[in-house]
C-alpha positions as CSV (number, residue, x, y, z in Angstrom):
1,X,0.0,0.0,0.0
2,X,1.1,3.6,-0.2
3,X,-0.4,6.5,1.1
4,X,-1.0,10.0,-0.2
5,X,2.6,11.0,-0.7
6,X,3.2,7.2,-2.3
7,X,5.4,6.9,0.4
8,X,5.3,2.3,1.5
9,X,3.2,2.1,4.3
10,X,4.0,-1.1,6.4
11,X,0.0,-2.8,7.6
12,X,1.2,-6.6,8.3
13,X,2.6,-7.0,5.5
14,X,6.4,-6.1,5.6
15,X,7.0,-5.2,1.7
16,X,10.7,-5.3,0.0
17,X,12.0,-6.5,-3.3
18,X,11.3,-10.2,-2.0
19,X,7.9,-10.1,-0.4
20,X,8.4,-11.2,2.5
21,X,5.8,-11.5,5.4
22,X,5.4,-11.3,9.2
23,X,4.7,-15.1,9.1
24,X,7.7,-15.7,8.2
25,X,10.2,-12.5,8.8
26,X,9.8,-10.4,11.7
27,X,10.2,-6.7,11.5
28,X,13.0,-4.9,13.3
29,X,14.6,-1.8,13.7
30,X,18.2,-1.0,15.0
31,X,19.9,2.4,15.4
32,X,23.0,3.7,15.6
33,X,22.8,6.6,18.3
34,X,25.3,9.3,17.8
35,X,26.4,12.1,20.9
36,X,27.9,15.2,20.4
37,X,31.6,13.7,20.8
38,X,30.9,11.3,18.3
39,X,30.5,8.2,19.9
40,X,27.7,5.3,19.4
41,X,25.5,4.1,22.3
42,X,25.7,0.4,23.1
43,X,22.5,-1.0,25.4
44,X,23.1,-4.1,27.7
45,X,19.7,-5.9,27.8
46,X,18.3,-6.3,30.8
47,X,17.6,-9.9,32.5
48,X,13.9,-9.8,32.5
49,X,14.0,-9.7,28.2
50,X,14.2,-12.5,25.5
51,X,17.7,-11.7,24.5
52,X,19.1,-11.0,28.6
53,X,22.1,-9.8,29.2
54,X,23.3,-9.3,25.1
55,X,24.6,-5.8,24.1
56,X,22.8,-4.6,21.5
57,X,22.5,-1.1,19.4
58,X,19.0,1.0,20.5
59,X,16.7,-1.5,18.7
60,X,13.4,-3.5,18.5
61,X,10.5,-4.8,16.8
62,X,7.9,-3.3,14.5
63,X,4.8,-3.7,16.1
64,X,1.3,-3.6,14.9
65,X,0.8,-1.2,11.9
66,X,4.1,0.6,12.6
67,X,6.4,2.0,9.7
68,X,9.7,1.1,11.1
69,X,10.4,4.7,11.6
70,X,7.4,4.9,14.1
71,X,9.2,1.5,15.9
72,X,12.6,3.0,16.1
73,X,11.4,6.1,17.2
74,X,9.1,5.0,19.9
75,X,11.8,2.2,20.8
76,X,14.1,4.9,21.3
77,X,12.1,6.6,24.0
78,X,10.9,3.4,25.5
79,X,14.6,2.0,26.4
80,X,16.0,5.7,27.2
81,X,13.8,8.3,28.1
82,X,11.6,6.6,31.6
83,X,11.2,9.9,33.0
84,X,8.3,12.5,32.8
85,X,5.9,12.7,30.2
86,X,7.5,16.4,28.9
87,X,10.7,14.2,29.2
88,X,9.6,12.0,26.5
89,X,7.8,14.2,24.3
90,X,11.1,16.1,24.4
91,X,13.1,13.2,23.4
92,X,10.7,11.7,20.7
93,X,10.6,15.4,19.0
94,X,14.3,15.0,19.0
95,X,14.4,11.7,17.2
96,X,12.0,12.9,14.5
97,X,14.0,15.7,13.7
98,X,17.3,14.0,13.9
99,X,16.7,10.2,12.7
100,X,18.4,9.0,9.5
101,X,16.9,6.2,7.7
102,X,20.1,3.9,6.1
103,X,19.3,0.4,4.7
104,X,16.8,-2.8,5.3
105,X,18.0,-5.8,5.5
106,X,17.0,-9.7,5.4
107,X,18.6,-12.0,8.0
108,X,18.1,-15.4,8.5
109,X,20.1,-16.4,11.9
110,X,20.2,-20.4,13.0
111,X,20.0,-20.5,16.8
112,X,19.7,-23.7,18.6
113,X,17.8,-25.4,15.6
114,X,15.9,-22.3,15.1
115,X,16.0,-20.6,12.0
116,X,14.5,-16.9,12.6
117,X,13.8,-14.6,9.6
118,X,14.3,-10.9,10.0
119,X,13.7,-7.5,8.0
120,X,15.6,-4.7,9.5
121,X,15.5,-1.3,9.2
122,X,18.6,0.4,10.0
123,X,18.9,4.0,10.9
124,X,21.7,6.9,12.6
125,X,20.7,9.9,15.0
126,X,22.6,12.2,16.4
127,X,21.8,12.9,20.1
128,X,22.3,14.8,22.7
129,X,21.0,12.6,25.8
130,X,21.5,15.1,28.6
131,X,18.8,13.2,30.6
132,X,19.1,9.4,29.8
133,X,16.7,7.3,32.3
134,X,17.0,3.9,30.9
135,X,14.2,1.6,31.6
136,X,15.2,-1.6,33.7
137,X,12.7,-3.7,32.4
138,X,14.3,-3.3,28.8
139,X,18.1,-2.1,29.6
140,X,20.4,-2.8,32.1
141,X,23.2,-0.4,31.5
142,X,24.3,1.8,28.3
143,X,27.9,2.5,27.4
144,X,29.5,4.9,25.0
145,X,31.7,3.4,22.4
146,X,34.1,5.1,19.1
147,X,32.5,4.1,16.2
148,X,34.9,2.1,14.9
149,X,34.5,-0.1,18.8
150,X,30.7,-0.3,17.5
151,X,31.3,-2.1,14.1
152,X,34.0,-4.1,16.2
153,X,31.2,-4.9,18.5
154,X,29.1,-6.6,15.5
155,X,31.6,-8.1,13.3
156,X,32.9,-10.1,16.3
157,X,29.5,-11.3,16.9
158,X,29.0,-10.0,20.3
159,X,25.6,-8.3,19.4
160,X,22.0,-9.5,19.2
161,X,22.3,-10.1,15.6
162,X,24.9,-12.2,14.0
163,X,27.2,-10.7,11.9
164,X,26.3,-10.2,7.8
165,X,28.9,-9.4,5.8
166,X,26.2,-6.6,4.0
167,X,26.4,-4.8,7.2
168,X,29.7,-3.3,5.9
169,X,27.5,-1.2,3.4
170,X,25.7,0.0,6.5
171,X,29.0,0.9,8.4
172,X,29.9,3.3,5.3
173,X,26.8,4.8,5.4
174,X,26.8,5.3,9.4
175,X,30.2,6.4,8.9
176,X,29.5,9.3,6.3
177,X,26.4,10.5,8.7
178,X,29.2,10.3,11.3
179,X,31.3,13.0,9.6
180,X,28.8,14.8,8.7
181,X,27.9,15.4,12.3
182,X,31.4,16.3,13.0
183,X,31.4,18.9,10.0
184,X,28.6,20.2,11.4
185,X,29.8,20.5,15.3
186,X,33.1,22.3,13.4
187,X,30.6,24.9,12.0
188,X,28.6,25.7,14.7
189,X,31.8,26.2,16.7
C-alpha cells in the first residue's frame, strides 16, 4: 500500500524486493545513536527480556501497523527516556527531527535449531542525551563506544544479531552520517 505521498506504508505485510511477510520474517529496527563527541551508544539488555544480558544497538521490533520509523522512534524513548511525560515528548521530538533512515535488510540467523527470519531497518541519530533514564525492564546499563568499537562490536559477533557481511554497506553509510555530524559541530563552533 502507499499513502497519499506514495510513500510504503507497512499494515502486516512487511513489503521489499522479495515479499516477505510477518509469518515468516519479523520486523525490526536497530539504530546507531550518535552524541555530540561522536560516539555510538551500546545497550546491555536487561535480564527480565528475550535476549538477557546481550549488548545490542537501540533496537526492537515493528509492532502492529508501525512504519519502522514509528518503531525505532518509539523504541528509542521506551529503552531511554523513563522519565516525565515532557521528558519523553522532548526526546521523541528530538528523534523525529534528527533520525536518518540507512538500509533494510534480510537475515536469516540459526539458533539452537531455530531458524528466525528478519527484515531490519537500519537508521543513525545524532543525540544529545542530557537526561538518559533507561528503563530496567528493557536495559540494564548503556555505554558509549568510538565508532569504529561499534562495528568491532558486531563483526565479532557480540551483538544480538549475528554478523552479515552486507552490514559493511551500513558501516559506510553510518560512517558518512558520522562525519557529517562532526562537520557540522566544526561549523557551529
Amino acid at each position: 500500500e502507499r499513502n497519499i505521498r506514495g510513500e510504503k506504508v507497512y499494515t502486516g505485510i512487511i513489503e521489499t524486493k522479495k515479499e516477505l511477510t510477518q509469518d515468516n520474517y519479523l520486523g525490526g529496527v536497530s539504530c546507531f545513536i550518535i552524541n555530540d563527541e561522536g560516539k555510538v551508544l551500546i545497550e546491555k539488555r536487561a535480564n527480565t527480556k528475550i535476549n538477557s544480558g546481550e549488548i545490542d544497538l537501540c533496537s526492537g521490533h515493528i509492532d502492529g501497523e508501525e512504519t519502522p520509523t514509528q518503531a525505532m522512534i518509539r523504541e528509542y524513548v521506551e529503552e531511554l527516556h523513563n522519565g516525565s511525560s515532557e521528558e519523553k515528548e522532548k526526546a521523541r521530538n528530538e528523534a523525529i527531527q534528527n533520525i536518518c533512515k540507512l538500509d533494510e535488510l534480510d537475515l536469516i540467523f540459526h539458533n539452537r535449531g531455530n531458524t528466525r527470519k528478519f527484515f531490519i531497518q537500519f537508521y543513525t541519530m545524532k543525540t544529545k542525551l542530557e537526561n538518559v533514564t533507561i528503563q530496567p525492564e528493557e536495559i540494564d546499563s548503556i555505554e558509549w563506544v568510538n565508532l569504529d568499537e561499534a562495528f568491532d562490536l558486531i563483526r565479532q559477533g557480540k551483538t544480538k544479531f549475528p554478523y552479515d557481511e552486507r552490514y559493511e554497506k551500513i558501516f559506510e553509510k553510518v560512517s558518512e552520517h558520522y562525519k557529517g555530524i562532526k562537520e557540522e559541530k566544526v561549523l557551529n563552533k
